[in-house]
VEXFITOR-830190 format. One record per residue: residue in three letters; x, y, z of N, C-alpha, C, O in turn. Coordinates in steps of 0.02 Angstrom, whole numbers, plus 50000, padded with zeros to 5 digits. Layout:
R  ala  X  Y  Z  X  Y  Z  X  Y  Z  X  Y  Z
...
//
This chain:
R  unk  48563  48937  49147  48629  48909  49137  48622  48833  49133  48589  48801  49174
R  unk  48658  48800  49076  48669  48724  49082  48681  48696  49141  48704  48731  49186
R  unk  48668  48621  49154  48723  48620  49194  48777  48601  49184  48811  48593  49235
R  unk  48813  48581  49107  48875  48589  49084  48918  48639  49132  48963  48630  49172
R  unk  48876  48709  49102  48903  48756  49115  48924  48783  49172  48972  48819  49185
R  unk  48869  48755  49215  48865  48764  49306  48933  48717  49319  48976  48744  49354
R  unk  48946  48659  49299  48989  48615  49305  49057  48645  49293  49102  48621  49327
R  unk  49071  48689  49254  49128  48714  49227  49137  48771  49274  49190  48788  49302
R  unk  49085  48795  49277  49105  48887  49308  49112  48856  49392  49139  48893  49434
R  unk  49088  48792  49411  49110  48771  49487  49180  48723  49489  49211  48703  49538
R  unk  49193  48712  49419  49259  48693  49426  49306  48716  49428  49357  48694  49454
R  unk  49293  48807  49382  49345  48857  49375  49340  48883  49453  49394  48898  49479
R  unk  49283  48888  49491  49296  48915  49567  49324  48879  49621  49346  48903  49673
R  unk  49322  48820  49603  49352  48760  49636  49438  48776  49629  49480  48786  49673
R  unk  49443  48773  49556  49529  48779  49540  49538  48841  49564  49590  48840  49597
R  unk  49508  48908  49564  49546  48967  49580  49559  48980  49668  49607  49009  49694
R  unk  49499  48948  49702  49494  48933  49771  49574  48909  49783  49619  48946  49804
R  unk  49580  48841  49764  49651  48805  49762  49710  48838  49746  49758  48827  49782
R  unk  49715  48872  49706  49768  48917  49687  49765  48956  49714  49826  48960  49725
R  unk  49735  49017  49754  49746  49048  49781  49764  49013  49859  49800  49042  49900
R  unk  49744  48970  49867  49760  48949  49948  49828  48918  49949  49865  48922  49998
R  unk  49846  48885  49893  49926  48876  49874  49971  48927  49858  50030  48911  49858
R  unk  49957  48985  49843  49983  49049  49844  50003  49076  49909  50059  49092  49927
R  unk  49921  49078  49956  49944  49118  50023  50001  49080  50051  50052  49113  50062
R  unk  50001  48988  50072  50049  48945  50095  50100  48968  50061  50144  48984  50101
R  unk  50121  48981  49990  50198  49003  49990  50218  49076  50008  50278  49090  50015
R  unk  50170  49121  50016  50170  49187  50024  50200  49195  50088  50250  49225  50105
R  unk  50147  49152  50129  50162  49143  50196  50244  49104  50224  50273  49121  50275
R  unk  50265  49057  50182  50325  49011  50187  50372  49071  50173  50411  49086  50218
R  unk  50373  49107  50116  50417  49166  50097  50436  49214  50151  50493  49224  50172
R  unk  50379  49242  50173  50394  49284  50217  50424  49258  50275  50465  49292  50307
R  unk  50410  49210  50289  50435  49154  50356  50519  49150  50344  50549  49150  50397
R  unk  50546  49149  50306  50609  49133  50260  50634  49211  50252  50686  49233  50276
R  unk  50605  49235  50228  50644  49310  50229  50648  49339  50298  50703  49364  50310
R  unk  50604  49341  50346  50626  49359  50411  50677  49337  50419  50726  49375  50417
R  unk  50687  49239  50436  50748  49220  50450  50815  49232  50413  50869  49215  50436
R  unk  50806  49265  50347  50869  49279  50306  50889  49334  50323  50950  49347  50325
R  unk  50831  49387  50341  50831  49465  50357  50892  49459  50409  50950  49481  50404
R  unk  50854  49417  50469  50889  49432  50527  50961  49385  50540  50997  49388  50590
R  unk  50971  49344  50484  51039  49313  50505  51085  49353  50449  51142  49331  50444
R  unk  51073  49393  50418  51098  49469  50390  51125  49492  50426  51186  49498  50432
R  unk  51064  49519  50471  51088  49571  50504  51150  49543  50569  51202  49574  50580
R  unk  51130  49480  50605  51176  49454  50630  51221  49467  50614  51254  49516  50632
R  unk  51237  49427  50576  51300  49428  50533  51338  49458  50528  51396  49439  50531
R  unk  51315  49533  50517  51346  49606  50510  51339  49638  50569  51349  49698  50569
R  unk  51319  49602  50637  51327  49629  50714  51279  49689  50694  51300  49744  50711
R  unk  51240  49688  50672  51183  49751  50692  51116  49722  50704  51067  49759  50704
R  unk  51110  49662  50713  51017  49633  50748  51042  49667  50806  51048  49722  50779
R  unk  51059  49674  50857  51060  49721  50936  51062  49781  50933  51062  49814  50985
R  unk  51063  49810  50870  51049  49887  50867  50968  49894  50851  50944  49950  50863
R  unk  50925  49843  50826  50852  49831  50825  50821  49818  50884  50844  49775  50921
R  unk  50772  49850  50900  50721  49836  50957  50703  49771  50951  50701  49744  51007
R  unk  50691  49740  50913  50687  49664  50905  50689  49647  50828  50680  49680  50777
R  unk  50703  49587  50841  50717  49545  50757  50668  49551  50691  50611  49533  50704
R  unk  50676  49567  50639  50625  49573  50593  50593  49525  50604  50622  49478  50630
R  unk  50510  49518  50586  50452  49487  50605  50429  49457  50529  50451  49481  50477
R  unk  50394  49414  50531  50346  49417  50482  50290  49454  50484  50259  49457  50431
R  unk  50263  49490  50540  50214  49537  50547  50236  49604  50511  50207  49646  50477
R  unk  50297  49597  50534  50340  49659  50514  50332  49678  50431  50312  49728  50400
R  unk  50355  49621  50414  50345  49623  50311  50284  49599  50316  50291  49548  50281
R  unk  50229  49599  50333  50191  49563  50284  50140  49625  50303  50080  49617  50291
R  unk  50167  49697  50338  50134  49747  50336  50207  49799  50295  50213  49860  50299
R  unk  50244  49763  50266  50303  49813  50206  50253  49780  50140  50240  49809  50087
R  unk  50234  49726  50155  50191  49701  50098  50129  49726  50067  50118  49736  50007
R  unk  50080  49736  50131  50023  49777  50119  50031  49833  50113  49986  49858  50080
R  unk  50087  49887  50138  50097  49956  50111  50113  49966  50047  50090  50009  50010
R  unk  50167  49914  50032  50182  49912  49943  50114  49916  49882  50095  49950  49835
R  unk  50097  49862  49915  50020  49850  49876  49963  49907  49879  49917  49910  49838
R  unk  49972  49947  49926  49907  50009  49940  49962  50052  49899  49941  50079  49848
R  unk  50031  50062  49914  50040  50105  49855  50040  50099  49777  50028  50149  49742
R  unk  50050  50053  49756  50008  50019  49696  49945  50025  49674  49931  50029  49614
R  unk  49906  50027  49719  49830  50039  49722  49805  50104  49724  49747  50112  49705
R  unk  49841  50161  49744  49825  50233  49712  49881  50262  49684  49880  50324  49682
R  unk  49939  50231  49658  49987  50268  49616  50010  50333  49637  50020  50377  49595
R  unk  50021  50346  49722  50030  50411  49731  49979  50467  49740  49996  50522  49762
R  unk  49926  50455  49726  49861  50517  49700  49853  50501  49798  49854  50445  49823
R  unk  49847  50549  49826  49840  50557  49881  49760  50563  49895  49742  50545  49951
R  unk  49702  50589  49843  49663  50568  49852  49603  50515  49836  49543  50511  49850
R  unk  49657  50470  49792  49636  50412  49792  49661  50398  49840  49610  50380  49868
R  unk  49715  50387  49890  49718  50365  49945  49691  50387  49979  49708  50349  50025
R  unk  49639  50438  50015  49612  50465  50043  49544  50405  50050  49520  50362  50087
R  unk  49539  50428  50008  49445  50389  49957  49457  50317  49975  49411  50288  50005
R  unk  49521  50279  49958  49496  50226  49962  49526  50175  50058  49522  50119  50082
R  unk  49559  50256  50080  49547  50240  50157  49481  50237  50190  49463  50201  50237
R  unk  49447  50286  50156  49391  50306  50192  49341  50240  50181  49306  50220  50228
R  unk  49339  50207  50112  49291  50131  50096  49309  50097  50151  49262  50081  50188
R  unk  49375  50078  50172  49374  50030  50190  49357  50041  50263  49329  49994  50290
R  unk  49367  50082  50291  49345  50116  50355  49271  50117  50359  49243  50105  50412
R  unk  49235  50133  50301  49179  50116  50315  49144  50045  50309  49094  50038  50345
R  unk  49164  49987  50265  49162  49933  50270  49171  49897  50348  49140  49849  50370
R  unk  49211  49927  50374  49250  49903  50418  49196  49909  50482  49175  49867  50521
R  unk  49179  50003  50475  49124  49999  50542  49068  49965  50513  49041  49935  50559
R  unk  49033  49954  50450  48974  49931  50428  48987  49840  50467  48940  49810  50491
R  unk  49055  49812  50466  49026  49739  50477  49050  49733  50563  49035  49687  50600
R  unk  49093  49796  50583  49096  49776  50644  49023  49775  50693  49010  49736  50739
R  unk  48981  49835  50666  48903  49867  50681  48881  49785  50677  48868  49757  50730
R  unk  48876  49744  50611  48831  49682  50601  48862  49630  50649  48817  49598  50677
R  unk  48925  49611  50667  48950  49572  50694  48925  49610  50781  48924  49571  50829
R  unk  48910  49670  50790  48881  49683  50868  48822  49648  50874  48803  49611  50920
R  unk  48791  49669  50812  48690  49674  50820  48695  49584  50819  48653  49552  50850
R  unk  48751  49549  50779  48728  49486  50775  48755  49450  50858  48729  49399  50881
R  unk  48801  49483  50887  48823  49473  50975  48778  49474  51002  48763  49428  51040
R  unk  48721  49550  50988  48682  49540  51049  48620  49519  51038  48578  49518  51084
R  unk  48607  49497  50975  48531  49452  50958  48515  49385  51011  48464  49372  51043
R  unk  48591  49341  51004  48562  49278  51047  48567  49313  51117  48518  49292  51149
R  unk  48598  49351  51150  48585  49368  51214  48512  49412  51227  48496  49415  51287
R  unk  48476  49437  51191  48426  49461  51204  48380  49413  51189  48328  49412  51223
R  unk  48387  49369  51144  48317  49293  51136  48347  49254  51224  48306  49224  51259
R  unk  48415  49262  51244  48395  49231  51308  48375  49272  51367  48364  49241  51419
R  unk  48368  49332  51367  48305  49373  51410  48263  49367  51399  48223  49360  51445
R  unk  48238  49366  51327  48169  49354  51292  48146  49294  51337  48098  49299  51375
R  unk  48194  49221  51327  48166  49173  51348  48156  49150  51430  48124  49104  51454
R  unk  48207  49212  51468  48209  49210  51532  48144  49222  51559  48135  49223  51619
//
């Protein structure tokens, strides 16, 4: 590769880095804003005290990720199946690396004891 080209393809990762991190900040501002609209709604209409507590942003921003996983298998239950099971295994594969990498420096300091 040039390094024109190196220059360009680290500028396009540079700009998409940026854009996406200006995305999550409004993603994040949105949802921050819709809670508070959610719940002065519901105020409003005297039913926030019929809720166990006030809509969250935790609250939507897991109405968010369910939207999106249903998007992501269109219903096919075993594409949802399949692609529970990846991430479940991703999931134990780096929790396993994040153990072995816990107990490496504690065993170099027995080693060194």
């Amino acid at each position: 590769m040039t390094q024109q080209n190196e220059q360009q393809r680290n500028r396009m990762l540079s700009l998409l880095r940026e854009g996406e991190r200006r995305m999550l900040v409004q993603l994040a501002g949105l949802l921050r804003t819709s809670a508070d609209e959610i719940n002065a709604e519901l105020e409003k209409e005297e039913l926030l005290a019929t809720l166990d507590q006030p809509v969250t942003v935790e609250y939507l921003n897991g109405v968010v990720q369910h939207h999106l996983f249903e998007r992501l298998h269109k219903g096919d239950m075993v594409a949802a199946q399949r692609m529970l099971n990846q991430y479940q295994s991703k999931l134990e594969a780096l929790l396993a690396q994040e153990s072995a990498e816990a107990e490496a420096p504690a065993e170099e300091v027995k080693a060194q004891a």
